[in-house]
C-alpha positions in Angstrom: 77.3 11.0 -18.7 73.8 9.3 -17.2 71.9 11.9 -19.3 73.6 11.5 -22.3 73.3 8.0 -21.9 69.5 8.5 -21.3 69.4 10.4 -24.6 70.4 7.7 -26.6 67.8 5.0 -25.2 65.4 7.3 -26.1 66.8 8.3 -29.9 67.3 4.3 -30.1 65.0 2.0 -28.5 65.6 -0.8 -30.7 69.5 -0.6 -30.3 68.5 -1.2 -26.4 66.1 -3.7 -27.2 68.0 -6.0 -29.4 71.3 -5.5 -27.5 69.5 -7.0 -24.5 68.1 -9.8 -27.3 72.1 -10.3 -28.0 73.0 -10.2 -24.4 70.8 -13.0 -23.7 71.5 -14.9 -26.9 75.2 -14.9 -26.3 74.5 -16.2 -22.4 71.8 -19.0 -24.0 74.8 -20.2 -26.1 77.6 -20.2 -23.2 75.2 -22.3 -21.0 74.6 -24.4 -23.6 78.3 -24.8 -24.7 78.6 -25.8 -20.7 75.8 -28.0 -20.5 77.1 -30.4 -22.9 80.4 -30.0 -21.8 79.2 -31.7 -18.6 79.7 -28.1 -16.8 77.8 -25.7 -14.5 76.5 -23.0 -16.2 76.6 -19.1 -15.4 73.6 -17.6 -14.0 73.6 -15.1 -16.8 69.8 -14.8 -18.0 69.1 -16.7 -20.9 66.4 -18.2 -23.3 64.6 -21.1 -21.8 62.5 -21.3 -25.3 61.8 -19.5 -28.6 58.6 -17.8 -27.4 60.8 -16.1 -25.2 63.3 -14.7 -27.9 60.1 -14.0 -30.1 58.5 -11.6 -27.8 60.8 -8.9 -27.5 61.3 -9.6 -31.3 57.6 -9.3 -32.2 57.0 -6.2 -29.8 60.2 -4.5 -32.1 58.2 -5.4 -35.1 54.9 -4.5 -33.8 56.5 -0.7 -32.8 58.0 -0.7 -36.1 54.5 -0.7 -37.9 53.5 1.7 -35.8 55.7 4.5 -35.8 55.5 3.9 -39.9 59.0 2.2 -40.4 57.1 -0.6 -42.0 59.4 -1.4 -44.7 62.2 -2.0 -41.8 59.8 -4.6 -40.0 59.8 -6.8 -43.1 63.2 -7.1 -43.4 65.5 -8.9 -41.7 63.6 -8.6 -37.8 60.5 -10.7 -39.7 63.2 -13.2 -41.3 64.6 -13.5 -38.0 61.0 -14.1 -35.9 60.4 -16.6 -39.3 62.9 -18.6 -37.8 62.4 -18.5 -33.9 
């Protein structure tokens, strides 16, 4: 149900966060896979350019740190902004 579905954004921001990072990372691919393909790609959002992959990244990290899940934010999320 809607509510049920509202209770789990709420126990699992991040899940929402980063499946909206994958959403758009999967769409960035496809339109590049059509660009060089020579055709028109989807209208699907995607990344135009790393700082916009980093931010939503970085504000994940940031609320990480802050809510005292430190030792989460070093791991693999700051391996992963290392490399956008």
């Amino acid at each position: 149900s809607l509510l049920n579905s509202k209770r789990k954004c709420r126990q699992s921001p991040y899940r929402v966060v980063l499946s909206d990072v994958r959403e758009k990372l999967l769409a960035t691919r496809r339109r590049m896979e059509d660009c060089l393909a020579g055709n028109t790609p989807d209208e699907d959002p995607y990344y135009e350019n790393a700082e916009q992959l980093a931010e939503p990244l970085l504000a994940c990290y940031k609320s990480l740190w802050e809510t005292g899940a430190g030792i989460v934010a070093e791991g693999r999320l700051l391996d992963t902004i290392r490399r956008t």
